[in-house]
C-alpha positions, 0 to 999 in steps of 0.5 A, a space after each residue: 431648821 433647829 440645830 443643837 448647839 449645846 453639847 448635851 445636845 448631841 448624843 455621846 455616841 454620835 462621834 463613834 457612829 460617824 467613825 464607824 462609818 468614816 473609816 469605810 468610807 475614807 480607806 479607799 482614797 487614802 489607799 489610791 493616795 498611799 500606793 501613788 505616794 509609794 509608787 512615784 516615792 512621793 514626788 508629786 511633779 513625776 506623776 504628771 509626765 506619767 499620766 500626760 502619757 498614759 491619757 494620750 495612749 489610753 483615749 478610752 480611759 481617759 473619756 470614762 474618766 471624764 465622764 466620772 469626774 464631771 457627772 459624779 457630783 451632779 447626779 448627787 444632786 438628783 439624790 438629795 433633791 429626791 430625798 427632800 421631797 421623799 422626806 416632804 411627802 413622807 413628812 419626815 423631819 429627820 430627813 429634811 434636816 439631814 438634807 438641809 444640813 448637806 446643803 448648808 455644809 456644801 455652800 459654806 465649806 465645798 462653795 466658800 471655804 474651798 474657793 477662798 482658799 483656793 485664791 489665797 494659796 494659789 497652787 499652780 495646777 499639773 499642768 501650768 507653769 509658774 509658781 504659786 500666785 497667792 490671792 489669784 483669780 485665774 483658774 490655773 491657780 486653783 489647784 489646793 484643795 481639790 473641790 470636786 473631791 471636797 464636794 464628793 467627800 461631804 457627800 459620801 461622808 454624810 450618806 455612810 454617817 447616815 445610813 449607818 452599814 459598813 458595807 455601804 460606806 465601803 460602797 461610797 468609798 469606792 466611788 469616792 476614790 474612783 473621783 479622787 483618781 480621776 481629778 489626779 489622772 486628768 491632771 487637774 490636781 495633785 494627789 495632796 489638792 485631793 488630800 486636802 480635799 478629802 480632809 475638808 469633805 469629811 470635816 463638812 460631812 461630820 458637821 452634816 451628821 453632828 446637824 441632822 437626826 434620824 427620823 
């Protein structure tokens, strides 16, 4: 895979088409952040009774969100494993670097960067207790940032850049707010863990646009 390293390489319109497609596609997370940060004043530690309370009484959303949380990423897998052997088949170079590109920014910043950062923050989770355990390998103390969000983001990002239509990103967007406020809801993050991992997504899914061309 060739990738264009000097900046002449890159078309100068290259920045403006990604953000065109960003702005869809990042409105709705940063809505559900917004309304939560306005909502509860921006205390964080009073969202966790809150919705604790809200799962117990609501089994049925709780169960839905589960799934959500845990098949959203997966299924993307399927995604991009048919698209690399659409663009294999169809011999389409563009594709195939777009879908390499995914795959190195997802292992370099949603596998690497996110783990390792993870361990050396060492953000309790909603639900444990303590304070912060810097250079920690215990799972309770993963919480910033989020990696589900981060992984999703890249994905969503990458796909809106690519496709190129507001309506669609707007589309990914959803889906990508609707993971975001599953890992809140479920307690597994705080909405700043999601933040961040939504900042770093987008970082890995410019970098997959920057790196990729269309056919």
């Amino acid at each position: 895979m060739r990738l264009p390293l000097s900046p002449s390489a890159f078309p100068r319109h290259s920045a403006r088409a990604f953000f065109r497609s960003w702005l869809p596609v990042s409105a709705p997370l940063l809505l559900v952040l917004a309304i939560l940060a306005v909502g509860f004043c921006g205390d964080e530690t009073a969202l966790i009774p809150y919705f604790k309370a809200h799962r117990q009484a609501h089994p049925w959303l709780r169960h839905g969100l589960e799934l959500i949380t845990d098949l959203f990423n997966p299924l993307f897998y399927g995604v991009f494993l048919w698209l690399l052997i659409k663009a294999w088949r169809e011999r389409r170079p563009g594709l195939r670097r777009f879908v390499l590109a995914w795959i190195a920014m997802q292992l370099l910043v949603s596998l690497l960067l996110v783990r390792v950062t993870k361990s050396i923050i060492g953000r309790p989770r909603p639900d444990a207790d303590g304070l912060f355990q810097s250079m920690t390998n215990h799972g309770s103390h993963h919480s910033l940032p989020s990696g589900h969000t981060t992984e999703a983001a890249t994905t969503c990002t990458a796909l809106a850049a690519r496709v190129g239509r507001w309506i669609p990103s707007l589309g990914f967007g959803c889906m990508l707010a609707l993971l975001g406020f599953s890992r809140i809801y479920l307690g597994w993050h705080h909405p700043s863990d999601v933040f961040f991992g939504w900042a770093l997504g987008g970082v890995a899914g410019f970098g997959v646009h920057l790196f990729s061309a269309k056919d």
